[in-house]
N, CA, C and O atoms as a GROMACS GRO file, in nm:
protein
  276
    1UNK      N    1  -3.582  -0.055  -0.923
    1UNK     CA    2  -3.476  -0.150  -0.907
    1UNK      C    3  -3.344  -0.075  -0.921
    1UNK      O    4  -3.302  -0.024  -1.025
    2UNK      N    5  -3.286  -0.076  -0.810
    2UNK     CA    6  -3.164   0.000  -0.807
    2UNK      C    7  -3.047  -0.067  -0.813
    2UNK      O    8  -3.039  -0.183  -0.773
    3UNK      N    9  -2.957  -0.010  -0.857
    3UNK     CA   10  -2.828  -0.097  -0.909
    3UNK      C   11  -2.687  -0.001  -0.831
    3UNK      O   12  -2.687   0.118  -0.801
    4UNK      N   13  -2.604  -0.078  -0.819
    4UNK     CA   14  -2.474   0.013  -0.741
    4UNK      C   15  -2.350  -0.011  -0.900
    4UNK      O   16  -2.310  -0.114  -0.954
    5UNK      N   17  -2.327   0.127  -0.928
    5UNK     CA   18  -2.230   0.066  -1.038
    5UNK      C   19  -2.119   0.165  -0.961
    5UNK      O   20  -2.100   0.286  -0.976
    6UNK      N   21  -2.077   0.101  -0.903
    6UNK     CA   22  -1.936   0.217  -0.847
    6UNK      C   23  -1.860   0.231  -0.933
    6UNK      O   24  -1.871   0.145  -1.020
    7UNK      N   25  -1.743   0.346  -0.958
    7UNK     CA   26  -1.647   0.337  -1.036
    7UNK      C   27  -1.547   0.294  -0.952
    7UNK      O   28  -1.537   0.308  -0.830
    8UNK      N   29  -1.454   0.224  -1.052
    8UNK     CA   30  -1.314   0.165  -0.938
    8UNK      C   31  -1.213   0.295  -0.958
    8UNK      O   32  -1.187   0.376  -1.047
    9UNK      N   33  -1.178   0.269  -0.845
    9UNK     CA   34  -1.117   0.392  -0.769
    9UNK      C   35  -0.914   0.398  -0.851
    9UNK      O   36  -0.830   0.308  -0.847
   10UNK      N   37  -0.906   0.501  -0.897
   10UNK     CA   38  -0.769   0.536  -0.954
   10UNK      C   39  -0.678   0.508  -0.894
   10UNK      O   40  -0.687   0.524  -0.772
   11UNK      N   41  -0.555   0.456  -0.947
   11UNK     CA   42  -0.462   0.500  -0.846
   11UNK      C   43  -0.408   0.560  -0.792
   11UNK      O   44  -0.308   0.518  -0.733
   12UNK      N   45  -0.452   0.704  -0.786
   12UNK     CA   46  -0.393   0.825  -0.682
   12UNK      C   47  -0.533   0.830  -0.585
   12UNK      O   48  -0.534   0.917  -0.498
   13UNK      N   49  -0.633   0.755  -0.596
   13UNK     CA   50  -0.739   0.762  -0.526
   13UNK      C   51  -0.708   0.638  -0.426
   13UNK      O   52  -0.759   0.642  -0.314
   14UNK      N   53  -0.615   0.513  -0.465
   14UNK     CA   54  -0.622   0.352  -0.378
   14UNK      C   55  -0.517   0.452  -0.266
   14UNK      O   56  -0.524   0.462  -0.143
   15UNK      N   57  -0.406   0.529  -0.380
   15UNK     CA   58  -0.290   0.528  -0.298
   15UNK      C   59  -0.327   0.628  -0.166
   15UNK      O   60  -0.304   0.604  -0.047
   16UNK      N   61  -0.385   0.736  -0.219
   16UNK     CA   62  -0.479   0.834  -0.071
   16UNK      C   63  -0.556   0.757   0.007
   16UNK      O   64  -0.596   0.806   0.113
   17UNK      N   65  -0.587   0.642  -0.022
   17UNK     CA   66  -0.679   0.552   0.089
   17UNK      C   67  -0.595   0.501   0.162
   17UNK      O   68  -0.629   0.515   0.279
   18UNK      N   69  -0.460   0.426   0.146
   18UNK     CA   70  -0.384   0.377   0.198
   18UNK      C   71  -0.307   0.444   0.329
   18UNK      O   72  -0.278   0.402   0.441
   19UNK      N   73  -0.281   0.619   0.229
   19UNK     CA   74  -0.189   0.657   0.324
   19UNK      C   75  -0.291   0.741   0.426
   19UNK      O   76  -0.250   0.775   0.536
   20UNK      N   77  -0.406   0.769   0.388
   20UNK     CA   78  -0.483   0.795   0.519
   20UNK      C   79  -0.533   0.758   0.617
   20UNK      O   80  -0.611   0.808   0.699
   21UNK      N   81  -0.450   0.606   0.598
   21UNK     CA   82  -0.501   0.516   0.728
   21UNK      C   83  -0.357   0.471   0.750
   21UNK      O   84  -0.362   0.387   0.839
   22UNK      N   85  -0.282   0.480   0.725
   22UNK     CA   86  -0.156   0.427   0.809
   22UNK      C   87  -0.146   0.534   0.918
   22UNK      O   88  -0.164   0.656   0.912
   23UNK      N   89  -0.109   0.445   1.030
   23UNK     CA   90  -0.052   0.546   1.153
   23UNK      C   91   0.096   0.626   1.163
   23UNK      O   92   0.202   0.598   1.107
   24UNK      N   93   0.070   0.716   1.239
   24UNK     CA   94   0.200   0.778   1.201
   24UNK      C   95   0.336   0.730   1.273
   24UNK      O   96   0.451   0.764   1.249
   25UNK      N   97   0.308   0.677   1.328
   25UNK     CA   98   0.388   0.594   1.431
   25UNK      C   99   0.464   0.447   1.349
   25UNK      O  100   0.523   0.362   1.415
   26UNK      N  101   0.451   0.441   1.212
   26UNK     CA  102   0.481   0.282   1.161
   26UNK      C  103   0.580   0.317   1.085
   26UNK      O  104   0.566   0.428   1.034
   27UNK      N  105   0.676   0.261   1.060
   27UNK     CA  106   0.830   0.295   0.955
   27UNK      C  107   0.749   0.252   0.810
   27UNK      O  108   0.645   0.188   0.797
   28UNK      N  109   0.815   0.298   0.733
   28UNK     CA  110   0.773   0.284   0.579
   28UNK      C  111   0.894   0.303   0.535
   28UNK      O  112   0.980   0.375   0.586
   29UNK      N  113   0.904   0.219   0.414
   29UNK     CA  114   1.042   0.231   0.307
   29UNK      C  115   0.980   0.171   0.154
   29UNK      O  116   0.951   0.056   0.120
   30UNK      N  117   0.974   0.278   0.091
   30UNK     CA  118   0.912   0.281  -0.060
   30UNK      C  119   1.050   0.276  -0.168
   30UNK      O  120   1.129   0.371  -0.163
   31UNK      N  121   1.071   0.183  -0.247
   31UNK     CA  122   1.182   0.199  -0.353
   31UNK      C  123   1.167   0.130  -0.457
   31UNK      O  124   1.075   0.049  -0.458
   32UNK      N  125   1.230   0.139  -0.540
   32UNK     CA  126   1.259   0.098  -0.690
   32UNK      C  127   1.386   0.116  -0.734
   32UNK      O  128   1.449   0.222  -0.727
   33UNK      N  129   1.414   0.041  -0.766
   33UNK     CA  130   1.595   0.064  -0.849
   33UNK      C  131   1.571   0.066  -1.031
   33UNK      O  132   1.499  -0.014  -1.091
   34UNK      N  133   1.624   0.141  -1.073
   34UNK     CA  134   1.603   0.100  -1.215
   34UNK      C  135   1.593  -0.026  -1.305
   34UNK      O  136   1.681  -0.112  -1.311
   35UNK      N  137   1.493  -0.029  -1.365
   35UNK     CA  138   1.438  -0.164  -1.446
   35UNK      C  139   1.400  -0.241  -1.364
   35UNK      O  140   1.410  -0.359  -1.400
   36UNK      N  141   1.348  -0.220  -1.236
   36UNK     CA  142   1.292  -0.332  -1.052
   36UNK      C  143   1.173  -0.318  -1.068
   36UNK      O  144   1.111  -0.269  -1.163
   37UNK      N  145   1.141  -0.356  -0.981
   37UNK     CA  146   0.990  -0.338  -0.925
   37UNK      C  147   0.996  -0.239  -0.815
   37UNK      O  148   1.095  -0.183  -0.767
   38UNK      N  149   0.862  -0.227  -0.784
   38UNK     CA  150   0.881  -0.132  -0.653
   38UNK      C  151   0.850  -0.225  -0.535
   38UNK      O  152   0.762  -0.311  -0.528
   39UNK      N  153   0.970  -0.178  -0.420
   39UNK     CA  154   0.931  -0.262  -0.308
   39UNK      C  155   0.911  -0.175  -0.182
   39UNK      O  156   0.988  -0.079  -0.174
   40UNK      N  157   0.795  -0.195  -0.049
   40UNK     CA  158   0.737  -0.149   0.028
   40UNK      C  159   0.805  -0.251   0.162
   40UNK      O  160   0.846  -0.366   0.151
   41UNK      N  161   0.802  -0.184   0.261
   41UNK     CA  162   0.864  -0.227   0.344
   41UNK      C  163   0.762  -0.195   0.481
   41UNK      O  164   0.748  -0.073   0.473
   42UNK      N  165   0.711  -0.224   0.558
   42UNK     CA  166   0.633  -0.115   0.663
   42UNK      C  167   0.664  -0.182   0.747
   42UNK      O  168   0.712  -0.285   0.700
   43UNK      N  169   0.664  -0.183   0.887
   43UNK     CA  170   0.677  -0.226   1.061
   43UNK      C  171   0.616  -0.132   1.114
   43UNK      O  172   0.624  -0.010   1.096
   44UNK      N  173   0.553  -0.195   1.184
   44UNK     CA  174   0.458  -0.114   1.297
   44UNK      C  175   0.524  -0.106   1.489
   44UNK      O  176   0.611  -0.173   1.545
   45UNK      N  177   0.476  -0.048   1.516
   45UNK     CA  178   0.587  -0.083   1.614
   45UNK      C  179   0.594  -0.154   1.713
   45UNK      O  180   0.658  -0.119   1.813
   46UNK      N  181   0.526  -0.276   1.703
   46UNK     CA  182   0.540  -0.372   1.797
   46UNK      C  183   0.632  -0.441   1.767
   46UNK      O  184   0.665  -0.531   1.845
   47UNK      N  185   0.714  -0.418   1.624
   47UNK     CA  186   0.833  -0.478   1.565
   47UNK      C  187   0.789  -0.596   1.438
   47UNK      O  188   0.856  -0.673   1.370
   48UNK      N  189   0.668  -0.570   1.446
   48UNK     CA  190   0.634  -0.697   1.332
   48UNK      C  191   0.642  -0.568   1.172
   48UNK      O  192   0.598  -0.455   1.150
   49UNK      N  193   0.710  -0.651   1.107
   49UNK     CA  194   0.722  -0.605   0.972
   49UNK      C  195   0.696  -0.700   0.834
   49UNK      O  196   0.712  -0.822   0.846
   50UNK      N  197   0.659  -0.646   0.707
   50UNK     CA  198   0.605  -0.732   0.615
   50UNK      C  199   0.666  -0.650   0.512
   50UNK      O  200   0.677  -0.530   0.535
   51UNK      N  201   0.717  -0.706   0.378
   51UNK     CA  202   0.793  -0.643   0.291
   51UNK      C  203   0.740  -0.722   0.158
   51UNK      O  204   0.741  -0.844   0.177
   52UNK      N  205   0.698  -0.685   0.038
   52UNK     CA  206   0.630  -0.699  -0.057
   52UNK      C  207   0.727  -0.624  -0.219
   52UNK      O  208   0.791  -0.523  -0.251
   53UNK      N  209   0.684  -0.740  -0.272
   53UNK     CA  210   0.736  -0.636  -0.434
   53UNK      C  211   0.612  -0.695  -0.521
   53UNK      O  212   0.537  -0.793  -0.516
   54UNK      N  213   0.636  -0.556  -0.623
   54UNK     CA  214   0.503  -0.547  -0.684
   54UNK      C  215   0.538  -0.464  -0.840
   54UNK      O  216   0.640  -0.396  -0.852
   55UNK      N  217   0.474  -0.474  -0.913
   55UNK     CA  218   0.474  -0.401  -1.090
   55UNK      C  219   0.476  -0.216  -1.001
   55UNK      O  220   0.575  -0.147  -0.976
   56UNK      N  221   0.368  -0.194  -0.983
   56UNK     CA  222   0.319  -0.106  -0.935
   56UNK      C  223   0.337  -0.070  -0.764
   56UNK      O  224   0.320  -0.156  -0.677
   57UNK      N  225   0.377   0.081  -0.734
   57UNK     CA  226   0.349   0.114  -0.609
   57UNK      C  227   0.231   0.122  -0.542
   57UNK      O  228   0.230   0.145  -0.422
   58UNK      N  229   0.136   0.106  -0.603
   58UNK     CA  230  -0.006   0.134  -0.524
   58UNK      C  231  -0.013  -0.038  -0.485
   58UNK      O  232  -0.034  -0.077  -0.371
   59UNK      N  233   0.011  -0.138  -0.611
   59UNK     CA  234   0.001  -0.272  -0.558
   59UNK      C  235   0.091  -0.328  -0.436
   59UNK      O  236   0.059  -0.420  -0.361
   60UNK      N  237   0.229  -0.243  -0.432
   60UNK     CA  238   0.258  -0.330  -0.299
   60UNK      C  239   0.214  -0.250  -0.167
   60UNK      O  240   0.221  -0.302  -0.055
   61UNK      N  241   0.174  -0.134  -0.184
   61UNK     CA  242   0.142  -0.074  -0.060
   61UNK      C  243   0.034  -0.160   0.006
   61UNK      O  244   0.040  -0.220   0.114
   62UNK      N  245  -0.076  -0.152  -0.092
   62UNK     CA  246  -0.194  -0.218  -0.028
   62UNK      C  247  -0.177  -0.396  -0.010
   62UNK      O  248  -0.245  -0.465   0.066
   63UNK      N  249  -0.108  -0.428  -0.069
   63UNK     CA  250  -0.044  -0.571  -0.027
   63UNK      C  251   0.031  -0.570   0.106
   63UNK      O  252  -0.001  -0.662   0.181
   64UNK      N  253   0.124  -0.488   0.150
   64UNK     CA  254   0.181  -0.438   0.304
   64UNK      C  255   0.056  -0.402   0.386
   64UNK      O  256   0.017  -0.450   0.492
   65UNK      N  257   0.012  -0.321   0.322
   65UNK     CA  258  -0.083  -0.266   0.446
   65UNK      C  259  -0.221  -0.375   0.464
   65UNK      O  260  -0.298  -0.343   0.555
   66UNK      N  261  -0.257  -0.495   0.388
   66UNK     CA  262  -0.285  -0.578   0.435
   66UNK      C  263  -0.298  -0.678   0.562
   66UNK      O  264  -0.376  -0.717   0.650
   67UNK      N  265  -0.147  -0.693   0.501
   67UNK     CA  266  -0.088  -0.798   0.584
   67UNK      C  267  -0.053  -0.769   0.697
   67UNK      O  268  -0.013  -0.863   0.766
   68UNK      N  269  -0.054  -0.637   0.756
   68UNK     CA  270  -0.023  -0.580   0.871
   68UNK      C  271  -0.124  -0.513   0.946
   68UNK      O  272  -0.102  -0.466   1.058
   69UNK      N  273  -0.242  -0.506   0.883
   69UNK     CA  274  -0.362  -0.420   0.929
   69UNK      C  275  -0.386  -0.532   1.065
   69UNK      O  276  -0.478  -0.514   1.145
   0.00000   0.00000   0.00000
């Protein structure tokens, strides 16, 4: 009886998943202002864009790259 116990994946491991699938062709804008959140910005280039804020940079990336996949 076999069991799958994956480990959940780090966040320098979500954030390498992310950016190895974005195309190179899509605008990105990553920031934080002091005491902010971090906010992600991406458009692809058919002109559709989605912009997200989040605690964490790995959380809004993959929240952008969601919504735009």
């Amino acid at each position: 009886m076999g069991h799958n116990y994956a480990k959940p994946l780090t966040a320098e491991a979500r954030m390498e998943r992310v950016f190895s699938r974005l195309p190179e062709d899509w605008n990105i804008k990553m920031e934080r202002q002091r005491g902010e959140k971090w906010s992600v910005m991406m458009q692809r280039p058919d002109g559709m864009q989605h912009h997200e804020t989040a605690d964490s940079l790995i959380e809004a990336l993959e929240e952008v790259w969601r919504a735009l996949r």
